[in-house]
Steps between C-alpha positions, in 0.01 A plus 500: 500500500351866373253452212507812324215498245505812294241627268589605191556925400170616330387425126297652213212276599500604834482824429212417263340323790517188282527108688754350257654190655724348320521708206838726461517843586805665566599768766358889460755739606329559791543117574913526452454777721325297731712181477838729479373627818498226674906447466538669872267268695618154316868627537463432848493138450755300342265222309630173454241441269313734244196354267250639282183402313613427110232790413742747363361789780603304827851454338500835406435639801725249685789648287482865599408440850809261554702600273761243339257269595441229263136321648451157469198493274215265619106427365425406862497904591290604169167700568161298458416382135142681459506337152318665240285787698845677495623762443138630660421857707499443893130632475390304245676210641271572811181562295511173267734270654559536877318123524839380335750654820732224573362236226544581195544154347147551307702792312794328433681580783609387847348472852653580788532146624781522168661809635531372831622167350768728305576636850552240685713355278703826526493476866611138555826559238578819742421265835728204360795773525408769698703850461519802700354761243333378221348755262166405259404735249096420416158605463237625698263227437766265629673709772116464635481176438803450686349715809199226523724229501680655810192636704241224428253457193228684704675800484378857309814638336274717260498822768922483453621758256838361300622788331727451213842400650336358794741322772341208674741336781385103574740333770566180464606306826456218682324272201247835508404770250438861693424841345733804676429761311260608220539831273885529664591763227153642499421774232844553318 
């Protein structure tokens, strides 16, 4: 099975440099752009299986990048809950609260034991009936998230840029998560 997690097209609050989690934003332009450009490279695959995070910008962008495509909504793919620091600046974020990254229970959110909880559970509905092409429209917080759980908890993920529209490849075979290609659509 193909694991094709897919960041979602760009926001207002990314372009105001803003961490956000699980607040809504919808698409810019420039992120229909982005997730309309990404028709060619999914079109390849014929996916037995398209989901999206319930926040309205994953399903969004799921839309115009398959399009037709009606995503099976799930909370298991959301972004991080930073609870009530957000909607904050990425520098300020980094100023005040960067002692918070990946717990932010103390703030009303989640850790990232949750997320990964989220993920697994995720994972083990896609393992109990495995598909060829599976699509998952998400988050970058999670999408990373995801990464870790595949290459090992040790592992740095912060030097990997995920662009809006991002297209991570896991592999799943042989009882065995594998990553096969990060950035596959690169900068759309």
């Amino acid at each position: 099975m193909l694991l094709f997690a897919i960041r979602h097209g760009q926001t207002q609050a990314n372009v105001e440099e803003l961490l956000y989690g699980q607040l809504e934003y919808p698409l810019t332009e420039e992120g229909k752009r982005q997730a309309t450009a990404l028709q060619p490279l999914l079109s390849r695959f014929a996916f037995d299986r398209v989901y999206a995070s319930d926040l309205s910008r994953a399903v969004q962008t799921a839309k115009l990048a398959i399009p037709g495509c009606e995503p099976i909504q799930t909370p298991c793919l959301r972004e991080y809950d930073i609870g009530s620091i957000a909607p904050i600046k990425r520098t300020d974020f980094f100023a005040n609260y960067k002692h918070l990254l990946g717990d932010y229970r103390t703030v009303g959110g989640e850790s990232s034991e949750d997320v990964k909880q989220r993920l697994r559970a995720f994972l083990d509905q896609l393992e109990a009936d495995p598909q060829p092409y599976v699509a998952a429209f998400s988050h970058n917080g999670t999408i990373k998230c995801l990464l870790r759980m595949v290459l090992g908890e040790g592992t740095n993920t912060s030097y990997l840029q995920s662009p809006n529209c991002n297209v991570a490849v896991f592999r799943y075979e042989n009882g065995k998560w594998t990553l096969s290609a990060w950035n596959l659509a690169g900068d759309l």
